[in-house]
C-alpha positions in Angstrom: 0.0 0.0 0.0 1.1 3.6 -0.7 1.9 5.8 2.3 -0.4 8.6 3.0 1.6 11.4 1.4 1.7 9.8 -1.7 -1.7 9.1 -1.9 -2.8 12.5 -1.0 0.5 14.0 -3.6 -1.2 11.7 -6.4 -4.6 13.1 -5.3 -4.0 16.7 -5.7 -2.1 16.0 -9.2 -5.4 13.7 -10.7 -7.6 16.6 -9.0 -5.7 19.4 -10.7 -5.2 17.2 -13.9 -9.0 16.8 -14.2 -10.3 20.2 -13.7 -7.7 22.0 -15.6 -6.4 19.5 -18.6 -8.6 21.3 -21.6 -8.2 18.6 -23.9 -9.3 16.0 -21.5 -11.9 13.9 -23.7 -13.9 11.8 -20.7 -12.1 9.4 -17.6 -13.0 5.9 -17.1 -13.4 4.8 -13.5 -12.3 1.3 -13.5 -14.2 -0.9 -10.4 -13.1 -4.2 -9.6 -16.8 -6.0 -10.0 -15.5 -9.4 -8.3 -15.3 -7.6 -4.6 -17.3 -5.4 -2.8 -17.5 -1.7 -3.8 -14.5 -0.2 -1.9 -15.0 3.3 -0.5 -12.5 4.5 -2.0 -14.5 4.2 -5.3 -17.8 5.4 -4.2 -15.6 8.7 -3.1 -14.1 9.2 -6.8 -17.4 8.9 -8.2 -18.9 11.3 -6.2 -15.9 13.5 -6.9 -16.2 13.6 -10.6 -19.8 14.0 -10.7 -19.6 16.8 -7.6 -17.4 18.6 -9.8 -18.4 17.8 -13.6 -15.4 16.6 -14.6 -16.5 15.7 -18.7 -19.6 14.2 -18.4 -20.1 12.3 -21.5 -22.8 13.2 -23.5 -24.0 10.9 -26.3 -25.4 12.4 -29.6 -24.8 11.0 -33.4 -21.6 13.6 -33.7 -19.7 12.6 -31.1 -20.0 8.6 -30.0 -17.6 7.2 -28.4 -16.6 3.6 -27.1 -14.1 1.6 -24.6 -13.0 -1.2 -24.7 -12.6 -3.1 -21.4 -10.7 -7.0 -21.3 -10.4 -8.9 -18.1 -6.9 -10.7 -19.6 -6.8 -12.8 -15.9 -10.0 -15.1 -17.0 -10.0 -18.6 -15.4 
């Protein structure tokens, strides 16, 4: 686990790079579905929805699409 000051260094850069990178397209939040919903999660959510950060909006001019692979299937 990462100490505390680098969480909270890697937290203000991803905070500042979010609300201030102008050609930032949208952000994928990534959740792990095969465990509980951490906290920690819940908390970023909230963040980017708190403070708008790209909220995708779907129309005919601008669709977009992710690709997702879970490579460690059993």
């Amino acid at each position: 686990a990462a100490s505390k000051t680098a969480r909270t260094d890697w937290s203000s850069f991803t905070k500042g790079y979010f609300l201030n990178r102008d050609t930032l397209v949208g952000v994928l939040l990534l959740v792990d579905a095969s465990v509980p919903t951490q906290q920690i999660d819940l908390d970023c959510a909230n963040w980017l929805g708190r403070n708008n950060v790209r909220q995708l909006t779907l129309s005919p001019e601008n669709v977009y699409y992710m690709l997702v692979m879970d490579l460690n299937v059993k």
